[in-house]
N, C-alpha and C positions, 0 to 999 in steps of 0.2 A: 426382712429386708432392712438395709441400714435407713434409718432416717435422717433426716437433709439438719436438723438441730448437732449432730452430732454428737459422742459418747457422754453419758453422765459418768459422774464420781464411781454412782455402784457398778457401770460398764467395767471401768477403767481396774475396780477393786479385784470385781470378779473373773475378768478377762485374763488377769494377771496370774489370780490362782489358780486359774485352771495352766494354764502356761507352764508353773510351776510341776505341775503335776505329769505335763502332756512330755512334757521334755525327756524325763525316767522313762515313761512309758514307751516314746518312741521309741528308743536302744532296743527297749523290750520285743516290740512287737515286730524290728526290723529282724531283729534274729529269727523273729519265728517265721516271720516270711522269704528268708533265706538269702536277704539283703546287708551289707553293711551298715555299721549304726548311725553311718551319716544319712544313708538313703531315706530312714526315719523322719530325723529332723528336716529334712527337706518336704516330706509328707503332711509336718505337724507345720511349718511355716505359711508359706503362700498360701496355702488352698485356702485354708478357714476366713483368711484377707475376701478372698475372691468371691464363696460361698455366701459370706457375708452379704453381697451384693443382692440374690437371687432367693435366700432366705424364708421360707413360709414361720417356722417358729422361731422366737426369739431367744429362746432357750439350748437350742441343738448343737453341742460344741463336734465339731469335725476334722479327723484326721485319725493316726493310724489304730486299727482296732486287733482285736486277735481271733475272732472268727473271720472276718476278710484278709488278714494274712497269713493263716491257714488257707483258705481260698486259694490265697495266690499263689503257697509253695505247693497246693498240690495240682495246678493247673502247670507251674513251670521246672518243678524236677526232675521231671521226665526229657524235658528237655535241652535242658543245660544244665551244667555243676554250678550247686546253691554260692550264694557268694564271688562268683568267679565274674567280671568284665560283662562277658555274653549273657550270663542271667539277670545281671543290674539292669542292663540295655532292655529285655525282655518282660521284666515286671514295669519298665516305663511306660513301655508298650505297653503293656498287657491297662496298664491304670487310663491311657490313651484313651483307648477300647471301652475300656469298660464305662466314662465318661462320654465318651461319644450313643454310648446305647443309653444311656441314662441323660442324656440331654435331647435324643430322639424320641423316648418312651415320654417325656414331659413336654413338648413342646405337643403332640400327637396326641395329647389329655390322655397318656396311657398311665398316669401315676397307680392308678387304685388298682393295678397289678399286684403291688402289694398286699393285699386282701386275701389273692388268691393261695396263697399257701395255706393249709389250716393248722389249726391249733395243737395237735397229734404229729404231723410230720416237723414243723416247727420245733417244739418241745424235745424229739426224736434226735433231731439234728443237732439241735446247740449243746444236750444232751454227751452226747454222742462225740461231736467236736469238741464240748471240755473235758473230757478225760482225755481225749489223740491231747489235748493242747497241756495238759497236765503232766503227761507221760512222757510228753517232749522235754519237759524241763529238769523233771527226778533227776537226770542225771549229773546238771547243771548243779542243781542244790545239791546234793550227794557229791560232787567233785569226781566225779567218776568220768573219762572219758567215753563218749558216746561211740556206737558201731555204727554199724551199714544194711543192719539187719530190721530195719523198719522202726517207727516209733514205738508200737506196746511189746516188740521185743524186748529192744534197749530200756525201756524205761524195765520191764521184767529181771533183766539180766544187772540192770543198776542194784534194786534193791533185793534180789536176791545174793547181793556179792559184800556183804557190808564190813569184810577186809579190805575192800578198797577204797570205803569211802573216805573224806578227807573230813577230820572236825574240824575247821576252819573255816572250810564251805558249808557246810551246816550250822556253825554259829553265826556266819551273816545272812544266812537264808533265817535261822529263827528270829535273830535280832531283827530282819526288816521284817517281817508277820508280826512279829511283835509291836514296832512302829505304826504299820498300817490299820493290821486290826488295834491296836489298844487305839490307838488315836481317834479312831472315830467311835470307842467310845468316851473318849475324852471331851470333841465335841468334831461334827461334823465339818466342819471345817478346818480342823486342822490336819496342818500340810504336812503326816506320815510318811506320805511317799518321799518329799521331800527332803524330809529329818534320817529317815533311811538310806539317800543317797550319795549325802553330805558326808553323811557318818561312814559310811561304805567305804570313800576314798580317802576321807582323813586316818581311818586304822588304816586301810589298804598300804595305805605310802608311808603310816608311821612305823607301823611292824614290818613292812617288805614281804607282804603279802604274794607267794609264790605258786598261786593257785591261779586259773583263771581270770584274767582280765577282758575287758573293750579293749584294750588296746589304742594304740596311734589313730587323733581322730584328726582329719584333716583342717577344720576348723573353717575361716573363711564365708563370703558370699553366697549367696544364691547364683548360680547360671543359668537359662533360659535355652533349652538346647529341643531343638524336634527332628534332632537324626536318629531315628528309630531305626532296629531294622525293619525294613517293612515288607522285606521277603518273606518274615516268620508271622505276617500278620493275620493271615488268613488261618495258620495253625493254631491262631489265638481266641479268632472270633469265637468259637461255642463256649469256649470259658469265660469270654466277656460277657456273651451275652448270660451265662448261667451267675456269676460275679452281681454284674449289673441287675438280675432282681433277687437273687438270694440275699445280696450284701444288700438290701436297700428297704428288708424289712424291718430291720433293727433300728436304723434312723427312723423310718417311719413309725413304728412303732409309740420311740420314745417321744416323738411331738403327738402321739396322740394321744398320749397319758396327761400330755402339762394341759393342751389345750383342754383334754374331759376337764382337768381337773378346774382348769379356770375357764371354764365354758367361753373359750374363745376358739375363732372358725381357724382352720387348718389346712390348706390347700396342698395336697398329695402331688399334682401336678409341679407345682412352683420348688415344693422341696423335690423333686426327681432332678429338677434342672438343674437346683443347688448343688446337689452333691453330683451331679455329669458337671458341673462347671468345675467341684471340687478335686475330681479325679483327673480331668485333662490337666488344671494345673498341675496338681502330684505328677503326672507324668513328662509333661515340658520342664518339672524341674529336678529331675531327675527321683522321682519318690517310686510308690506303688501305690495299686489299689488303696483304698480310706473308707470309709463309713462315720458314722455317726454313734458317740459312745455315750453310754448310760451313765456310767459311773459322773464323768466328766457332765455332761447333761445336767446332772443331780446336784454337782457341787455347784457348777454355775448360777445354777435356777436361788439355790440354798446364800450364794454370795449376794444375793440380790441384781442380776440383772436385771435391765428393764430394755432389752433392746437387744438387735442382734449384732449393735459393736462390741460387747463383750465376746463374741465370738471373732473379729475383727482385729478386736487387742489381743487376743490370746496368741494370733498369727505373727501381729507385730512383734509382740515379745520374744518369741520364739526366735523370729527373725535376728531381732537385736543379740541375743545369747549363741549366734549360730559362733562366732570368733571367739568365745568362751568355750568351745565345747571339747579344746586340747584337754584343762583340765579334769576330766572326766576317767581319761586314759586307767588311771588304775583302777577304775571300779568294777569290781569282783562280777561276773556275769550272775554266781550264784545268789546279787542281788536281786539281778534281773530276774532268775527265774521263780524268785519267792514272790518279785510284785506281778508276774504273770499270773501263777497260782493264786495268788488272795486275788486277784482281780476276775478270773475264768471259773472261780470255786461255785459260785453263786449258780452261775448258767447249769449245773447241775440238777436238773430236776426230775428224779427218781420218783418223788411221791404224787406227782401228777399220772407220771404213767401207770405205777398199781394204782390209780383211782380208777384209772379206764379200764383197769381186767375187769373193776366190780358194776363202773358204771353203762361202758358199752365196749362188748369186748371186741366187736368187729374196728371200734376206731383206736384199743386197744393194739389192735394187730399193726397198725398204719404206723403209730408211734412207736410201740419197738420195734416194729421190723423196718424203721428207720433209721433208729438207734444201730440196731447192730449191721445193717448197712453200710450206715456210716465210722464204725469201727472196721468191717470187713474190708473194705474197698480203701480204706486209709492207702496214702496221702489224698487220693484221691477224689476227697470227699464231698465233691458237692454233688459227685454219682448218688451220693447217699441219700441227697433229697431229691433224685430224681428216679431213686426206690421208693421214695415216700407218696410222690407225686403219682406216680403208676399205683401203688398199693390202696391212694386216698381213691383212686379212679376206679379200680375196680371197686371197692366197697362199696362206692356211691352206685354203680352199675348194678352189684348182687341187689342191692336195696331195691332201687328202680325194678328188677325183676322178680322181688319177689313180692307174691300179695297171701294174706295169709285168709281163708273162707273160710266164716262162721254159719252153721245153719241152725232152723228149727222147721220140724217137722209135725204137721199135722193129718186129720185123716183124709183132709182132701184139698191140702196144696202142702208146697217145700219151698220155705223160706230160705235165701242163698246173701250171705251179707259179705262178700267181699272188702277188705280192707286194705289201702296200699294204694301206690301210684298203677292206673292202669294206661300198659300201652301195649302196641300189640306182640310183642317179644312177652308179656306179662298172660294176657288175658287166656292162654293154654291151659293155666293153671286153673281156672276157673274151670273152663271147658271140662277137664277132666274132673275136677271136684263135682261139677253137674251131673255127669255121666254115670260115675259111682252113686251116688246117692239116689240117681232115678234107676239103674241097676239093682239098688238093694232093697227099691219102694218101688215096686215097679204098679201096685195101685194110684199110682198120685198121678193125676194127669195135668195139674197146674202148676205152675213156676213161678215163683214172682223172685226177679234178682233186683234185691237191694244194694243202691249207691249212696246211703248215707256214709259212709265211712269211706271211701275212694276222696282219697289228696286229692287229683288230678287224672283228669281222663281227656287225653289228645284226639287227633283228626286219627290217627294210626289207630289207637285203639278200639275208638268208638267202628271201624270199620271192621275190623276183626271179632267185634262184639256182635255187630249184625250177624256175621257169616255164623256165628255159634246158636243166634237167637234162630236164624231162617233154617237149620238144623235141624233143632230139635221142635221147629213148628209143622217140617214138613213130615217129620214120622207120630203127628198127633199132639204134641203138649202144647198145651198153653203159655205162654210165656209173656209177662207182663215186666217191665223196668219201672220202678219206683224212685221215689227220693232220687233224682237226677239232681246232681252239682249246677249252683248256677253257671258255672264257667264253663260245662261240657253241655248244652242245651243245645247250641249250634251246632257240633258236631253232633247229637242227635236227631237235630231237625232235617239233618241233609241226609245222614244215611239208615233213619228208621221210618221217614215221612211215611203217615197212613198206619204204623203200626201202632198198637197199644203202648204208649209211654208217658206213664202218670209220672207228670212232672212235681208232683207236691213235694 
């Protein structure tokens, strides 16, 4: 939240470079959201001003990202032609919406929603999403014009065609890789993206660079406008509301990395508000969807903020350069899509997921079969985490039902160790392991089932455990329960009262 002292120096330093940075980016990421490159800057403007306000980290710079504008073009493709009038109108909406559920989920102390995705569906998805957001670009860098045949077509048919491609669009896609990555390792602060996009237009407009451009950028003020259509708004809500907590792990995320790191408190609620305050603005000023960016995050933290007006001034600036932004017009798109690519490369992570074939391959299945969810169902990919979300629900379910029975057998009782969550969908498994074992010992006329290894054992199971024990009491065996869980005592005391249950 901004404080009442107002921005220090490092604020003002750091607010600035990120500014610097945010402004390339937007172009970048409006294209990918299937917006004009103004609609960006209007994304990267106000909001973070406004965010600023409501703020839980001080570090969280906010505006347009390239997994929430992926989100957006594949929640509104379907519905209007990208770029066109009716789709600008509709991702205003849609950033509206999606602000509106993320300033209801934080006022409702619903923040820590964020939580609920795990770590396998997450990895899955962003996965997943930077190759579609990769594939989107190949053709942009290659100078190849793009089909209609879906993203990992085109991007297939791009680099499979390398008679077409153009060296000219590929020399300023190396050249800005080359900017961005060499520069940070030059030092972390320095502004690649920047030096990349200066340089982009100055050859662009020295040689008459006949390749790809931005094109005519309007230039001008901010407008404040809330004529949405609001007839298509209802067609909107399930993608806001899927927008609004998928997009909102990533901001969350990245403040909880600064605050672990500087052990300071973190309020999930306060930032949900933020960025639902972030996204209505985008929306009233003509933007889309936003999120909160890492990269951006990192350099801020790295410029020395000490506050969240460095997020504040970054909106100012932006604001101020918005009547600057004609000269832009020649810059080669095949810039944009080399700073998309070094920026989306990273979310790449392939070696987490073979860690999980070796480490646990049922949560193995959840992450790739996220992954290729989220390539299958492409543009429309936040389906993809909500394959993951079903795929993470059944695992958890298989678990919960299964319990794995160890015994030991003596000449005149059978030791029965159950291991696993029991409840009563679960305790059959038992049942039948009893059955077999007194089946193939049919001298043992005593039982004793051990619960030392039982996670948890419910009002459901313990009921279901009766009916198995009162079973095998009434055709003769003895049957004792040992080692009872403290937590399941009560739910013994109610439905075994009077029978043998050594509590030790």
């Amino acid at each position: 939240m901004i404080s009442v002292r107002g921005p220090s120096s490092s604020d003002v330093v750091a607010g600035a470079s990120v500014a610097f940075i945010v402004i390339p980016q937007a172009l970048a990421y409006a294209d990918l959201a299937g917006v004009p490159a103004q609609a960006g800057l209007f994304a990267a403007a106000l909001p973070p001003v406004l965010a600023a306000l409501f703020v839980s980290s001080k570090y969280l710079q906010t505006g347009p990202v390239a997994l929430t504008a992926l989100l957006t073009y594949g929640a509104l493709e379907g519905l209007a032609e990208p770029f066109s009038p009716e789709y600008v109108r509709l991702a205003a909406l849609l950033a509206f919406l999606v602000g509106l559920t993320r300033v209801l989920l934080g006022l409702l102390r619903l923040g820590g929603v964020a939580y609920l995705l795990s770590d396998p569906v997450l990895t899955g998805f962003t996965t997943g999403a930077a190759f579609l957001i990769i594939s989107s670009q190949l053709p942009k860098v290659l100078g190849v014009a793009g089909g209609s045949d879906g993203v990992l077509a085109n991007a297939f048919a791009s680099v499979s065609s390398p008679g077409s491609w153009s060296a000219s669009s590929i020399a300023f896609a190396i050249a800005t890789a080359i900017a961005v990555l060499g520069g940070r390792k030059i030092h972390k602060l320095f502004p690649g993206v920047l030096f990349a996009v200066i340089g982009g237009v100055i050859v662009s407009s020295i040689t008459g660079y006949s390749g790809s451009t931005i094109g005519d950028l309007p230039g001008g003020f901010l407008s404040i406008s809330a004529s949405f259509p609001w007839s298509s708004a209802g067609a909107l809500v399930p993608a806001a509301l899927l927008i609004g907590l998928i997009g909102f792990a990533e901001p969350s995320s990245i403040a909880r990395v600064f605050a672990t790191a500087e052990r300071t408190p973190w309020d999930a609620n306060r930032e949900m508000i933020s960025q639902g305050v972030a996204n209505l603005t985008s929306g009233l000023s003509g933007g889309f969807p936003i999120g909160g960016s890492f990269s951006r995050s990192s350099l801020n933290h790295a410029a020395g903020a000490s506050s969240a007006w460095s997020g504040a001034v970054t909106g100012l600036v932006v604001i101020a350069a918005l009547p600057l932004t004609p000269l832009l017009a020649n810059l080669p798109t095949a810039v944009l899509g080399a700073l998309i690519i070094t920026g989306v490369a990273k979310l790449i992570d392939i070696g987490s997921l073979v860690g999980l074939v070796r480490e646990s391959p049922a949560q193995a299945v959840v992450g790739i079969g996220t992954l290729v969810a989220t390539l299958a169902l492409a543009p429309r990919v936040e389906r993809g985490v909500l394959v993951g979300i079903v795929l993470a629900l059944a695992v958890h379910l298989y678990r919960e039902m299964t319990v794995t029975v160890s015994h030991e057998v003596s000449p005149e009782k059978l030791i029965v160790r159950p291991q696993g969550v029991l409840w009563f969908a679960a305790v059959p498994q038992i049942e039948r392991a009893l059955r077999t074992l007194l089946a193939e010992h049919v001298e043992i006329e005593q039982v004793d089932i051990d619960l030392s290894g039982v996670g948890r054992l419910d009002y459901s199971g313990a009921a279901a455990l009766e009916r198995v024990v009162e079973e095998l009491r009434a055709s003769g065996t003895i049957v004792t329960i040992v080692h009872v869980p403290p937590g399941a005592r009560r739910a013994f005391t109610i439905h075994l009262e009077g029978q043998m249950v050594d509590q030790s």
